[in-house]
ModelCIF file with pLDDT and N, C-alpha, C, O atoms, coordinates in Angstrom:
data_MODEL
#
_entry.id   MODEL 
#
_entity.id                         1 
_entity.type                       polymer 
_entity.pdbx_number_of_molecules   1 
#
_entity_poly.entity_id                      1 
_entity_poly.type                           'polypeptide(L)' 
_entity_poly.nstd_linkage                   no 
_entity_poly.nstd_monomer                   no 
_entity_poly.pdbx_seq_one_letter_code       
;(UNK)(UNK)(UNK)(UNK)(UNK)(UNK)(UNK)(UNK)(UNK)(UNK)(UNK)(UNK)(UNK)(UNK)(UNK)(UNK)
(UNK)(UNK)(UNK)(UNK)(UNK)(UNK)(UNK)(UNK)(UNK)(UNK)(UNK)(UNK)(UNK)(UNK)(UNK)(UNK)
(UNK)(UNK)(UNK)(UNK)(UNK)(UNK)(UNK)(UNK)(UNK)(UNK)(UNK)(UNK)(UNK)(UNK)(UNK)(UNK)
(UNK)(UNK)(UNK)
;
_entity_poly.pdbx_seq_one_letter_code_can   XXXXXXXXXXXXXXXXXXXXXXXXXXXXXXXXXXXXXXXXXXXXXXXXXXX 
_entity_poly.pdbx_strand_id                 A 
#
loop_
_entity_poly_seq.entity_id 
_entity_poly_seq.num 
_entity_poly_seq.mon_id 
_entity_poly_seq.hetero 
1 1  UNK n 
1 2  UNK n 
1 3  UNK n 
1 4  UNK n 
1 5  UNK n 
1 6  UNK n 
1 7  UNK n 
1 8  UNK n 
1 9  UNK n 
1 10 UNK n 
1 11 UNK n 
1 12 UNK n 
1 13 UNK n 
1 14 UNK n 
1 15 UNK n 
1 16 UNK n 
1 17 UNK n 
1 18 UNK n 
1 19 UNK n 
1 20 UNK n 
1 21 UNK n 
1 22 UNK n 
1 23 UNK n 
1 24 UNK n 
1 25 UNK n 
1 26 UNK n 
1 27 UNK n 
1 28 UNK n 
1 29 UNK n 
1 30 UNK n 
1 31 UNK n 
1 32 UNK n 
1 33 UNK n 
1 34 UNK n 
1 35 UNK n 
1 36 UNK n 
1 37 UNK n 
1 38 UNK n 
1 39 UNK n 
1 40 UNK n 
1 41 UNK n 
1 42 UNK n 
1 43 UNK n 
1 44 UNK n 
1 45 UNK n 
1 46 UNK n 
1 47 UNK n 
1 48 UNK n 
1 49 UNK n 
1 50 UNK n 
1 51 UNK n 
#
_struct_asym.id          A 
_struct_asym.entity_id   1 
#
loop_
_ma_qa_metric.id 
_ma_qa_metric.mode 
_ma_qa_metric.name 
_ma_qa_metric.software_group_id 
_ma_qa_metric.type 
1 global pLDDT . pLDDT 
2 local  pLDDT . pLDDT 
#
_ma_qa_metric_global.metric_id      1 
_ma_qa_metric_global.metric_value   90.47 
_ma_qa_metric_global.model_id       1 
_ma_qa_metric_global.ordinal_id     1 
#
loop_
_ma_qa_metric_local.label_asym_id 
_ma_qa_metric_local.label_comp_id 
_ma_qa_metric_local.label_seq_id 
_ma_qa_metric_local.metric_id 
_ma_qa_metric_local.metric_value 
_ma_qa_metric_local.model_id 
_ma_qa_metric_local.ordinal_id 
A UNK 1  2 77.00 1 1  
A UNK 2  2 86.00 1 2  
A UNK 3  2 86.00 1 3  
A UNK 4  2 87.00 1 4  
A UNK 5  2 91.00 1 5  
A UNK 6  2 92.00 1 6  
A UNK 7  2 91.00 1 7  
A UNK 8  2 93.00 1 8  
A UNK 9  2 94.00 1 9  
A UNK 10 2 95.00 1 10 
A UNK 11 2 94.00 1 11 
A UNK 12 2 94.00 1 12 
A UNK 13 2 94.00 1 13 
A UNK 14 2 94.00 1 14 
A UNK 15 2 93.00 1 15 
A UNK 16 2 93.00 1 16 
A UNK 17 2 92.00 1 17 
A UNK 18 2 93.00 1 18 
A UNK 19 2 95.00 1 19 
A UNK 20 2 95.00 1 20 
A UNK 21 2 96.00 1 21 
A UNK 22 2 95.00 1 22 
A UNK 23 2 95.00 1 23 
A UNK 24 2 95.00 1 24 
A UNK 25 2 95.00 1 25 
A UNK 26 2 95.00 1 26 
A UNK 27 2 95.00 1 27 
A UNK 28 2 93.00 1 28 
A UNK 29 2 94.00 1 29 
A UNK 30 2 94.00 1 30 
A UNK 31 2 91.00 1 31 
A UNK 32 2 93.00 1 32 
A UNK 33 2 92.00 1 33 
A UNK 34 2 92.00 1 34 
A UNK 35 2 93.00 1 35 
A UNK 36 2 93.00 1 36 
A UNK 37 2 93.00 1 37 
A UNK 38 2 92.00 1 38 
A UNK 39 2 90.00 1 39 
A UNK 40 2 91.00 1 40 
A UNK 41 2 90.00 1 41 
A UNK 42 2 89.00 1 42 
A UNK 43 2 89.00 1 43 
A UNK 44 2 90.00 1 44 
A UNK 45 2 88.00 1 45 
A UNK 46 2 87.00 1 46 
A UNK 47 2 87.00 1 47 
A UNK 48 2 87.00 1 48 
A UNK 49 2 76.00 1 49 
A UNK 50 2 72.00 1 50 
A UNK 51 2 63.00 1 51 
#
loop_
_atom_site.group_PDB 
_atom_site.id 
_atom_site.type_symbol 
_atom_site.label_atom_id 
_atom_site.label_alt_id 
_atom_site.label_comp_id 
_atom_site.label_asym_id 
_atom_site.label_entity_id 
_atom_site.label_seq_id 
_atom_site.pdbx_PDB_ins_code 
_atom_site.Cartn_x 
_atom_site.Cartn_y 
_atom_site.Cartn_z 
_atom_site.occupancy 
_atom_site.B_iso_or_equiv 
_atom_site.pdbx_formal_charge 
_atom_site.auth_seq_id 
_atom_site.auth_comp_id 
_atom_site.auth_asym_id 
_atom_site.auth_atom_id 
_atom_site.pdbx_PDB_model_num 
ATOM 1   N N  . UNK A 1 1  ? -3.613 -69.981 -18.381 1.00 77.00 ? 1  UNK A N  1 
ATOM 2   C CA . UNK A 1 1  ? -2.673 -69.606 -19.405 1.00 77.00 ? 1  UNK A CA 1 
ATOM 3   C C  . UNK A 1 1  ? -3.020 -70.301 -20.725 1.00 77.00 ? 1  UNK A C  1 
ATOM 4   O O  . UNK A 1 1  ? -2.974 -69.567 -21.712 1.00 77.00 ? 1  UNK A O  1 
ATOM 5   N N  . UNK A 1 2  ? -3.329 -71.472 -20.910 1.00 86.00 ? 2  UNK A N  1 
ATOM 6   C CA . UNK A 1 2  ? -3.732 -71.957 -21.851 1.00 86.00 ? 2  UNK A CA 1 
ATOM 7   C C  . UNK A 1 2  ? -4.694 -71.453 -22.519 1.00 86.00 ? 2  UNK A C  1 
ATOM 8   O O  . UNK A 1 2  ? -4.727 -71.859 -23.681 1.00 86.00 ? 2  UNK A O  1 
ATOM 9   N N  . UNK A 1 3  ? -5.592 -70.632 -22.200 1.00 86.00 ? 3  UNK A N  1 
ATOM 10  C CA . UNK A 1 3  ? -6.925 -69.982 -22.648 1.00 86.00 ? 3  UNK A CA 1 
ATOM 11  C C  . UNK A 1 3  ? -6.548 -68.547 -22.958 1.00 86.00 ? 3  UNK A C  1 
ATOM 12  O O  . UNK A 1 3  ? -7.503 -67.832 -23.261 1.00 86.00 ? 3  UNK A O  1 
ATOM 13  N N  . UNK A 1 4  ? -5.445 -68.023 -22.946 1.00 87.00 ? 4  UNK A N  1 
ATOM 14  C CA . UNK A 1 4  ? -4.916 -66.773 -23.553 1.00 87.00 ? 4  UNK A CA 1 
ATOM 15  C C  . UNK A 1 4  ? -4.008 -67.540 -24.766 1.00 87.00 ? 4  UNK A C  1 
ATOM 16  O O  . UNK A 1 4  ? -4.091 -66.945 -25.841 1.00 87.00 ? 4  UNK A O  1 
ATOM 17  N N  . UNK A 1 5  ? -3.247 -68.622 -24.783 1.00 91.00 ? 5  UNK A N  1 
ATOM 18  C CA . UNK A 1 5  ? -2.519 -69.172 -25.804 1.00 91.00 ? 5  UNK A CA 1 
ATOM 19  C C  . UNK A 1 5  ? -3.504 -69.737 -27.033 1.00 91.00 ? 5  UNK A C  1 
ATOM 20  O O  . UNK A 1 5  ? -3.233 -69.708 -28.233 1.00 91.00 ? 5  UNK A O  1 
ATOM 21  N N  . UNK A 1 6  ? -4.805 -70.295 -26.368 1.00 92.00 ? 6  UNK A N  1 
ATOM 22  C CA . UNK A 1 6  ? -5.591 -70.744 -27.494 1.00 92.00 ? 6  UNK A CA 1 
ATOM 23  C C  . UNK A 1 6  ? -6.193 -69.337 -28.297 1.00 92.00 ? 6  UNK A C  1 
ATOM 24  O O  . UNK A 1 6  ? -6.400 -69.299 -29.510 1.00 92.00 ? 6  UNK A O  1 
ATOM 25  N N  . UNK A 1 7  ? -6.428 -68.179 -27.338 1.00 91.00 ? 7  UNK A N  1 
ATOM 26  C CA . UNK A 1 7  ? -6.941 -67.092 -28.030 1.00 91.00 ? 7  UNK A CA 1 
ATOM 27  C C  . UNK A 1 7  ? -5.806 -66.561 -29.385 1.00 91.00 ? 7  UNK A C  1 
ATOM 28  O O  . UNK A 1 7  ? -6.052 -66.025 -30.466 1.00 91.00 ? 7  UNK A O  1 
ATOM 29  N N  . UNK A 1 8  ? -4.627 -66.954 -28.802 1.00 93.00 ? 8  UNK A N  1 
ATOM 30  C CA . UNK A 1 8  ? -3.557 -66.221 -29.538 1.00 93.00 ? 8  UNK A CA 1 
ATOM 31  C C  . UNK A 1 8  ? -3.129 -67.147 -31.079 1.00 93.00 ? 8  UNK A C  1 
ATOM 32  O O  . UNK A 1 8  ? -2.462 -66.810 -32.058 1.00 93.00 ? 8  UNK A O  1 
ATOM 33  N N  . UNK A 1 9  ? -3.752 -68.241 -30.786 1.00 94.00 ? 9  UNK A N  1 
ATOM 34  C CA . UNK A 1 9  ? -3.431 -69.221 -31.906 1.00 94.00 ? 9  UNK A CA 1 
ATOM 35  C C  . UNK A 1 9  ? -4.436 -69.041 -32.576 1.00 94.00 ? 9  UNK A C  1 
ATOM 36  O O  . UNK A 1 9  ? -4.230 -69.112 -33.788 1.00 94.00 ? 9  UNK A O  1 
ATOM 37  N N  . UNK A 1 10 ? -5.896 -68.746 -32.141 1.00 95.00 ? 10 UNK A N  1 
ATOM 38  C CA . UNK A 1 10 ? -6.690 -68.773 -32.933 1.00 95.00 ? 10 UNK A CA 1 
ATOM 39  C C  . UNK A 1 10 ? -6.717 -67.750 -33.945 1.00 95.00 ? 10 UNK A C  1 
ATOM 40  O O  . UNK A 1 10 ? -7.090 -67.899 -35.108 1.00 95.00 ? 10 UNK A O  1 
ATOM 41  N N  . UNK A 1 11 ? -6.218 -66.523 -33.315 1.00 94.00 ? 11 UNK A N  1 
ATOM 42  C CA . UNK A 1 11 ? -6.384 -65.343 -34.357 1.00 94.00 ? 11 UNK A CA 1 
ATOM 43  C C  . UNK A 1 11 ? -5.345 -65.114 -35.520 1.00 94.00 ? 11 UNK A C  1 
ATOM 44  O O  . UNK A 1 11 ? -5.267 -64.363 -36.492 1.00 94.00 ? 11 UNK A O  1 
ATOM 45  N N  . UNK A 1 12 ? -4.145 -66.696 -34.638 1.00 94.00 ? 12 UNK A N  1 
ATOM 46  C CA . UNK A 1 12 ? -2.972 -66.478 -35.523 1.00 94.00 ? 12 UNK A CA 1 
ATOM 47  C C  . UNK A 1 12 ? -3.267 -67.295 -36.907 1.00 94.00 ? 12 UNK A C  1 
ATOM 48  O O  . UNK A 1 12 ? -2.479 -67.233 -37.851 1.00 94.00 ? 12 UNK A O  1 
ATOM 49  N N  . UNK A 1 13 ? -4.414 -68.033 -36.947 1.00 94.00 ? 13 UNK A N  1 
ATOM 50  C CA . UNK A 1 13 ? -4.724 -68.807 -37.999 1.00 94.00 ? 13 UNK A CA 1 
ATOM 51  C C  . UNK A 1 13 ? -5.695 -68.193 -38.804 1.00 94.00 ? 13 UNK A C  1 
ATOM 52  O O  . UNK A 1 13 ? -5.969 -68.425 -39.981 1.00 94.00 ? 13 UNK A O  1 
ATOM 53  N N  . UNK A 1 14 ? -6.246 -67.272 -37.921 1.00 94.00 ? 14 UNK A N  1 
ATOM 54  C CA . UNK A 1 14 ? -7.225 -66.560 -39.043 1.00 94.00 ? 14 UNK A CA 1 
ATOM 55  C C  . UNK A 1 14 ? -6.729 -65.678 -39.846 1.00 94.00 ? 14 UNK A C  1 
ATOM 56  O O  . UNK A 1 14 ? -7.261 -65.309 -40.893 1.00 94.00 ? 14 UNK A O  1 
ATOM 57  N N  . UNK A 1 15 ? -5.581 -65.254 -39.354 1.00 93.00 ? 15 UNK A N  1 
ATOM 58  C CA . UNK A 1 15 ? -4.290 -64.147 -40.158 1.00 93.00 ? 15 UNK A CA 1 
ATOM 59  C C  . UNK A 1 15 ? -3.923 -64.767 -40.796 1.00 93.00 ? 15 UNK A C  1 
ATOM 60  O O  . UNK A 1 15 ? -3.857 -64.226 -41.900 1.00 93.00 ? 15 UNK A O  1 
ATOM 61  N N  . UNK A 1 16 ? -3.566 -65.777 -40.800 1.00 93.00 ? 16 UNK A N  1 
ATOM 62  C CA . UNK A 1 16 ? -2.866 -66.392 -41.957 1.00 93.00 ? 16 UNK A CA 1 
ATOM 63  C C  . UNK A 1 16 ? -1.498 -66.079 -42.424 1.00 93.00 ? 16 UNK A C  1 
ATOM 64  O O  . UNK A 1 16 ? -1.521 -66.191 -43.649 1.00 93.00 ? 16 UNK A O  1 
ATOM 65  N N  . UNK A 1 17 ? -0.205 -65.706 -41.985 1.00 92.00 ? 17 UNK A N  1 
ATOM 66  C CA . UNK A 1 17 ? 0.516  -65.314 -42.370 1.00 92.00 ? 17 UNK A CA 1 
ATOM 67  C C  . UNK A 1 17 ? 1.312  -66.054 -42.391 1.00 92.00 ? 17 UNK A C  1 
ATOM 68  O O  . UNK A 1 17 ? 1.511  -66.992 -41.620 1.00 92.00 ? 17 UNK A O  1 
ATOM 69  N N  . UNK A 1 18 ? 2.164  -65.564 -43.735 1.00 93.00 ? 18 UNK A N  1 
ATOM 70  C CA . UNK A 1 18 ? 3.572  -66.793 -44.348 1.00 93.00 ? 18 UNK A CA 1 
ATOM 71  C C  . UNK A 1 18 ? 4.655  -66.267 -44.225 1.00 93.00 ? 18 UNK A C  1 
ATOM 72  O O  . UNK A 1 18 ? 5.667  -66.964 -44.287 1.00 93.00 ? 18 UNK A O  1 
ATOM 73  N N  . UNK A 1 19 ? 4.741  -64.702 -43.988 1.00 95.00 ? 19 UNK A N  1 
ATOM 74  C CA . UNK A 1 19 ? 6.070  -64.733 -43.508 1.00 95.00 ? 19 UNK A CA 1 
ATOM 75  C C  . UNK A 1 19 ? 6.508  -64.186 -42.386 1.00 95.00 ? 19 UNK A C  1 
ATOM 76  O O  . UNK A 1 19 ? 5.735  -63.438 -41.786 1.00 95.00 ? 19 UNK A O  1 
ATOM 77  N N  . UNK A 1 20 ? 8.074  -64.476 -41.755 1.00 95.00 ? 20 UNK A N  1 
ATOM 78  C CA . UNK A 1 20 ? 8.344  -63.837 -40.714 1.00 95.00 ? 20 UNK A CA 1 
ATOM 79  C C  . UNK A 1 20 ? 7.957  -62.419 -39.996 1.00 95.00 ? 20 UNK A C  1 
ATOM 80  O O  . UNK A 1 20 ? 7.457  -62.333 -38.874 1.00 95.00 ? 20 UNK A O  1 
ATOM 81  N N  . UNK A 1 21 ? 8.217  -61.542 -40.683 1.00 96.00 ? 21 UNK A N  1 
ATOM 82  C CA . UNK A 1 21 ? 7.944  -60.533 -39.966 1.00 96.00 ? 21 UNK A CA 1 
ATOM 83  C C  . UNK A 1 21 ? 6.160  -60.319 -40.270 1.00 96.00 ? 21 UNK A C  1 
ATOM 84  O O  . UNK A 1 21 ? 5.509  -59.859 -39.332 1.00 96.00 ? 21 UNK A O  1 
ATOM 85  N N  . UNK A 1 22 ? 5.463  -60.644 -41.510 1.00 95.00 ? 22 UNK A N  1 
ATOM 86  C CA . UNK A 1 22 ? 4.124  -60.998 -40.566 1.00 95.00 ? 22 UNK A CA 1 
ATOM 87  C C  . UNK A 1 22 ? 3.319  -61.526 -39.830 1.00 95.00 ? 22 UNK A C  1 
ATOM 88  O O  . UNK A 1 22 ? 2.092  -61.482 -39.731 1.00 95.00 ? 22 UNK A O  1 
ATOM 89  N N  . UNK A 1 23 ? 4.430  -62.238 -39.105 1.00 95.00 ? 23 UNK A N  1 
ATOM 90  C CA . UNK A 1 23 ? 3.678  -63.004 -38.029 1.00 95.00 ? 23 UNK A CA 1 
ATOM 91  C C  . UNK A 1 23 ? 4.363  -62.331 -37.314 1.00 95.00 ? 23 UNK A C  1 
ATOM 92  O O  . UNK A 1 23 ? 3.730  -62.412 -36.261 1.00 95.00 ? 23 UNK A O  1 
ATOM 93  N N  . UNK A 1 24 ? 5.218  -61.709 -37.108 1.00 95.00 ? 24 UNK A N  1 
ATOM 94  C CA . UNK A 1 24 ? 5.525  -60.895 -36.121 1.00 95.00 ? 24 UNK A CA 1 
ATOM 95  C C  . UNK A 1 24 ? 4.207  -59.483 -35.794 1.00 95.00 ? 24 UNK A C  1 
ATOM 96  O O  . UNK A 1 24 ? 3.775  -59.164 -34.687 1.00 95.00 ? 24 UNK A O  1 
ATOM 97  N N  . UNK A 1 25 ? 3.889  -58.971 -36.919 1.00 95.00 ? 25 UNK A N  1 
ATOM 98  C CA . UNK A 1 25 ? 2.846  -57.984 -36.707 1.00 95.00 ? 25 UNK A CA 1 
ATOM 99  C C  . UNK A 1 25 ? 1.487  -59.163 -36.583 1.00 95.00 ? 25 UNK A C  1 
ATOM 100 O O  . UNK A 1 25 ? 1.485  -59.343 -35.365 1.00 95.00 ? 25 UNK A O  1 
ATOM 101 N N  . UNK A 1 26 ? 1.093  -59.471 -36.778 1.00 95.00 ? 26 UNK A N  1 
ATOM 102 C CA . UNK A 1 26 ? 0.138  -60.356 -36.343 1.00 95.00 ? 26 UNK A CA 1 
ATOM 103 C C  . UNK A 1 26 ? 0.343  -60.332 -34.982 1.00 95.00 ? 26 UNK A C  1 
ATOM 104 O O  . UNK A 1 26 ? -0.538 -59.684 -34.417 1.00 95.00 ? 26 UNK A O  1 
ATOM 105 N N  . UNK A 1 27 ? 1.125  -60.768 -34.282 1.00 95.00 ? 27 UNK A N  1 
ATOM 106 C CA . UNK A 1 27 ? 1.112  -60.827 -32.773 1.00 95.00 ? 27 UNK A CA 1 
ATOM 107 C C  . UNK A 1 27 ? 1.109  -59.913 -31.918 1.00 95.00 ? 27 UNK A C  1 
ATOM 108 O O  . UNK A 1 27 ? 0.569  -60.075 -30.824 1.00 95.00 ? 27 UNK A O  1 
ATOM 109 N N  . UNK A 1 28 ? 1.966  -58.321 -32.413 1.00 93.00 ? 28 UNK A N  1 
ATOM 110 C CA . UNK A 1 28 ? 1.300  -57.493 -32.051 1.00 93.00 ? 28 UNK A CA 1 
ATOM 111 C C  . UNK A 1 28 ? -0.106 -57.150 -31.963 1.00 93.00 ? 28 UNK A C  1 
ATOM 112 O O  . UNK A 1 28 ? -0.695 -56.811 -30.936 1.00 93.00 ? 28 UNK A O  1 
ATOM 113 N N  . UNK A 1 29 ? -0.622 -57.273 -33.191 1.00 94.00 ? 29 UNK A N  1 
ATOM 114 C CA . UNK A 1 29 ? -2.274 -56.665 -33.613 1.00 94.00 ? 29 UNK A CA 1 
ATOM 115 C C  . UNK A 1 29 ? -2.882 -57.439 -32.516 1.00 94.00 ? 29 UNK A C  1 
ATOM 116 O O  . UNK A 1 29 ? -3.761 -56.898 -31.844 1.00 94.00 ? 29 UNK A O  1 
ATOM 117 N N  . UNK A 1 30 ? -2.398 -59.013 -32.185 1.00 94.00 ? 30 UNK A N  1 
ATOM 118 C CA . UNK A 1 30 ? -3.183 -59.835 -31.753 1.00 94.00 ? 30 UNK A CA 1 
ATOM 119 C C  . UNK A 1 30 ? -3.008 -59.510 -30.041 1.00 94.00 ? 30 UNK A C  1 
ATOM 120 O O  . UNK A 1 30 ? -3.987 -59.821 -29.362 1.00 94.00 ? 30 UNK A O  1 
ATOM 121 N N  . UNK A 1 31 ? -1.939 -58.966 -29.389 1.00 91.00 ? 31 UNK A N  1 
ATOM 122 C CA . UNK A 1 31 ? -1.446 -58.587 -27.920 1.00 91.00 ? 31 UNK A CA 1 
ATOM 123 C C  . UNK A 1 31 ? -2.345 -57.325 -27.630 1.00 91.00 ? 31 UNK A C  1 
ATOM 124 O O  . UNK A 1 31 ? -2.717 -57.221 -26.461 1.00 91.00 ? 31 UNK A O  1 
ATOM 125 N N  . UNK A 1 32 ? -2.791 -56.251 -28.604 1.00 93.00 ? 32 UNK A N  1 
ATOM 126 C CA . UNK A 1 32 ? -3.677 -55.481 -28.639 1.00 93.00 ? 32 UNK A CA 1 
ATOM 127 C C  . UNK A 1 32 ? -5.085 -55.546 -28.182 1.00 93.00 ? 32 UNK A C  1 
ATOM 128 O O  . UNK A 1 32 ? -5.767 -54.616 -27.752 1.00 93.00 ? 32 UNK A O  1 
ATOM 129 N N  . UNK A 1 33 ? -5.526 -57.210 -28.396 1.00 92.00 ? 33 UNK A N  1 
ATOM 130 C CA . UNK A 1 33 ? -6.985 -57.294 -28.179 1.00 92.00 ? 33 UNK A CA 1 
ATOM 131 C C  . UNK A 1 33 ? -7.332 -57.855 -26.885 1.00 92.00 ? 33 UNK A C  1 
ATOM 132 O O  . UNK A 1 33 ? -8.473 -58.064 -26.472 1.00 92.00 ? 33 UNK A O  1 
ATOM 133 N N  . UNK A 1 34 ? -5.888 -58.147 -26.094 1.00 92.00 ? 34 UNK A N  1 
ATOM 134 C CA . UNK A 1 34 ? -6.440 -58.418 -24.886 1.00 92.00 ? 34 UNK A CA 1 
ATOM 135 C C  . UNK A 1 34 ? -6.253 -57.482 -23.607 1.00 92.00 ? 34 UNK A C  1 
ATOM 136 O O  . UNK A 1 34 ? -5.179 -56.950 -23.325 1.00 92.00 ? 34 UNK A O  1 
ATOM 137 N N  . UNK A 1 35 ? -7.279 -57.362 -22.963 1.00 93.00 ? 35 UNK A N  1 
ATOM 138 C CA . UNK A 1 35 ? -7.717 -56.409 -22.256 1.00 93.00 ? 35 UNK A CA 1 
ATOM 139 C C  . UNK A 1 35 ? -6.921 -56.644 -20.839 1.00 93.00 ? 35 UNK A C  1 
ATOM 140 O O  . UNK A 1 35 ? -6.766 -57.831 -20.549 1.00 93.00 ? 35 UNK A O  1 
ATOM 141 N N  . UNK A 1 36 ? -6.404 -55.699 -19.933 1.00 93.00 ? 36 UNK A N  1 
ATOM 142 C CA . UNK A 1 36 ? -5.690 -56.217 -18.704 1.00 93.00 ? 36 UNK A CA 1 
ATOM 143 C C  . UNK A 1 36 ? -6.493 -56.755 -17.581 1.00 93.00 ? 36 UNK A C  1 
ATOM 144 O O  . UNK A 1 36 ? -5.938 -57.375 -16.674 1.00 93.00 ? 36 UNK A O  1 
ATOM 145 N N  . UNK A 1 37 ? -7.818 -56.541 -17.595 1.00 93.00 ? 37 UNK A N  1 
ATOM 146 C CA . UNK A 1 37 ? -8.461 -57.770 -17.021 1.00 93.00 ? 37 UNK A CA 1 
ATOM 147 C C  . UNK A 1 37 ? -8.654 -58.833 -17.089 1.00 93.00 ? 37 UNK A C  1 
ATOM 148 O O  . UNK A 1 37 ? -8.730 -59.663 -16.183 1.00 93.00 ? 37 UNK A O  1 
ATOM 149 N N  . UNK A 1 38 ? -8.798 -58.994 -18.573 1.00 92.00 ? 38 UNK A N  1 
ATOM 150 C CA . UNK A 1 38 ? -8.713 -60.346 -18.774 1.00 92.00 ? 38 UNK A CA 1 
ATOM 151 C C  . UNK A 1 38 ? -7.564 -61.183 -18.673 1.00 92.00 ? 38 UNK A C  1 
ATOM 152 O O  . UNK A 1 38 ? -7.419 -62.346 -18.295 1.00 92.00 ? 38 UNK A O  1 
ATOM 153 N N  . UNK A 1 39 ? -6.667 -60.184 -19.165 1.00 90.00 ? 39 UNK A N  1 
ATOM 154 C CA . UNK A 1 39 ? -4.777 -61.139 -18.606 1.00 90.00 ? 39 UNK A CA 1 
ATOM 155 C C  . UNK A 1 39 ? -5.000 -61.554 -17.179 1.00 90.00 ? 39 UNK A C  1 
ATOM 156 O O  . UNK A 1 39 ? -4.627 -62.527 -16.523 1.00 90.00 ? 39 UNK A O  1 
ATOM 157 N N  . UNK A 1 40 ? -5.900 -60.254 -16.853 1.00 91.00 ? 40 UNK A N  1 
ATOM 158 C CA . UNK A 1 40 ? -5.543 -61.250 -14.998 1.00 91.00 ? 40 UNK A CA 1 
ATOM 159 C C  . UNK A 1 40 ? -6.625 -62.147 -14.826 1.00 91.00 ? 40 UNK A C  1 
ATOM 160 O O  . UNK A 1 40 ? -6.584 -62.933 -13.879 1.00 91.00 ? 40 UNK A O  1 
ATOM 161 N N  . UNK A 1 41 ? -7.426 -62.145 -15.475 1.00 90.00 ? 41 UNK A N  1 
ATOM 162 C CA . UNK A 1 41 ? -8.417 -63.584 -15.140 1.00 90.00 ? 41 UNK A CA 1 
ATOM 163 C C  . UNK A 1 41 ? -7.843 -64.610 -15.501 1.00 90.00 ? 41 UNK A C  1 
ATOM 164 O O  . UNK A 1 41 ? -8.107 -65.721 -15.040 1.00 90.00 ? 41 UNK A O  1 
ATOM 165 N N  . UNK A 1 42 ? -6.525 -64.265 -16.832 1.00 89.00 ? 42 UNK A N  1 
ATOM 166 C CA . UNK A 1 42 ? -6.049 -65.742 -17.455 1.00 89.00 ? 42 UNK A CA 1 
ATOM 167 C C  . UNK A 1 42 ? -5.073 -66.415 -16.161 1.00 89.00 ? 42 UNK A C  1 
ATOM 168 O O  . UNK A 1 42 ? -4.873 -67.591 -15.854 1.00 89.00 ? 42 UNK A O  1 
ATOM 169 N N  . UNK A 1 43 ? -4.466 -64.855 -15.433 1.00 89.00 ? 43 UNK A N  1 
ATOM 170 C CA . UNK A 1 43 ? -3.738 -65.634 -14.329 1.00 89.00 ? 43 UNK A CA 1 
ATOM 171 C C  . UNK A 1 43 ? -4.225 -66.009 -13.096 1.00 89.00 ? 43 UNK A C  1 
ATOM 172 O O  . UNK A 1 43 ? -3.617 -66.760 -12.333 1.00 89.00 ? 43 UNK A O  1 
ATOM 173 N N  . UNK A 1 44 ? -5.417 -65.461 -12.851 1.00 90.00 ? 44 UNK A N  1 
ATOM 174 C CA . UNK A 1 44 ? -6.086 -66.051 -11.168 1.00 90.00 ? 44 UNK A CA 1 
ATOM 175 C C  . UNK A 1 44 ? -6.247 -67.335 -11.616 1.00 90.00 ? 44 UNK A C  1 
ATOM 176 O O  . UNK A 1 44 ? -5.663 -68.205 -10.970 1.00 90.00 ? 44 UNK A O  1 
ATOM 177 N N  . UNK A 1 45 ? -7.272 -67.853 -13.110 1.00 88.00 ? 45 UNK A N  1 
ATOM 178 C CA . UNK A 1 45 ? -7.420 -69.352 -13.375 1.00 88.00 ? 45 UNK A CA 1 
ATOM 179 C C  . UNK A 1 45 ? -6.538 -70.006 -13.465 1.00 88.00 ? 45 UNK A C  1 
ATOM 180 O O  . UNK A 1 45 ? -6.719 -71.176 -13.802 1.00 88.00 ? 45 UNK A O  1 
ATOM 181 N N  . UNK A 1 46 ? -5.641 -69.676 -13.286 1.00 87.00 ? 46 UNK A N  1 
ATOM 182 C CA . UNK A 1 46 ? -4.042 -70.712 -14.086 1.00 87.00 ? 46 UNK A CA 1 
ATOM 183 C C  . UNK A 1 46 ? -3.629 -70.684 -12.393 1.00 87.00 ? 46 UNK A C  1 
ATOM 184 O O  . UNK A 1 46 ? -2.854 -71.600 -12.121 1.00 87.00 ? 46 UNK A O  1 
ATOM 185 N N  . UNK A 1 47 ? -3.883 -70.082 -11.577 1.00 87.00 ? 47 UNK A N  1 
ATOM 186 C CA . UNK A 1 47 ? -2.994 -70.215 -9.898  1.00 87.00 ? 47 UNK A CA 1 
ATOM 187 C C  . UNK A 1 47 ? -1.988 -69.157 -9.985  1.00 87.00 ? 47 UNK A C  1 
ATOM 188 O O  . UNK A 1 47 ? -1.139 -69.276 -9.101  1.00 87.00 ? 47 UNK A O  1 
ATOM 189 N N  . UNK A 1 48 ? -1.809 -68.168 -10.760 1.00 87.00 ? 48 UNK A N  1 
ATOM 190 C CA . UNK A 1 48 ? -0.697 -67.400 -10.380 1.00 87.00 ? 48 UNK A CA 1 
ATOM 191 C C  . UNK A 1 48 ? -0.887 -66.151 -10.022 1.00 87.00 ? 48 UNK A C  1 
ATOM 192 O O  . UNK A 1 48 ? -0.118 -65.300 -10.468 1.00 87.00 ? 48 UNK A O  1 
ATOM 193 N N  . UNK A 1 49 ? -2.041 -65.747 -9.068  1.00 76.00 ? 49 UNK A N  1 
ATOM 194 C CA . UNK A 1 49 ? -2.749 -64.747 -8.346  1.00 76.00 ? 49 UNK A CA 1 
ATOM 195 C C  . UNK A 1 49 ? -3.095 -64.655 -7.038  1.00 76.00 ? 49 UNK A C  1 
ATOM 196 O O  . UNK A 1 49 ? -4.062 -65.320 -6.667  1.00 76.00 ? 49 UNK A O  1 
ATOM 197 N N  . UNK A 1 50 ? -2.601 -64.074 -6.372  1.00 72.00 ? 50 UNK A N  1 
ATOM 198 C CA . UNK A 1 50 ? -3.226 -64.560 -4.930  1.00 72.00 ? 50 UNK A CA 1 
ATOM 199 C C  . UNK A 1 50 ? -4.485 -63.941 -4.644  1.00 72.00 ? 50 UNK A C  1 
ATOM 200 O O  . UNK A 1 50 ? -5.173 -64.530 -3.811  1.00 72.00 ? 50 UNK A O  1 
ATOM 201 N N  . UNK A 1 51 ? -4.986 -62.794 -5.186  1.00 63.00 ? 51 UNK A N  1 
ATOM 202 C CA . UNK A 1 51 ? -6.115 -61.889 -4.730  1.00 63.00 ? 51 UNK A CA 1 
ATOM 203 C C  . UNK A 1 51 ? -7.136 -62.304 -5.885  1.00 63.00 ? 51 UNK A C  1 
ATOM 204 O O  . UNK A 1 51 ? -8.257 -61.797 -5.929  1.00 63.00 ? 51 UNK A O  1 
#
């Protein structure tokens, strides 16, 4: 989990955004780039996968 949170911080700094609701679209744009495999690799590494 930590390695989907660092992805999500990182892109949140490259956006740069100052206000509320663009950091709200920022996080969309940014929930967009991750792929549902990779969500589940973030959760087999983290222990919350059994298969």
């Amino acid at each position: 989990m930590e390695q989907a949170f660092a992805k999500i911080k990182a892109h949140l700094r490259t956006a740069e955004t100052r206000t509320f609701d663009a950091l709200w679209r920022a996080l969309g744009d940014i929930c967009d780039l991750f792929e549902p495999h990779e969500c589940w690799n973030f959760l087999r590494a983290a222990g919350y996968a059994s298969v």
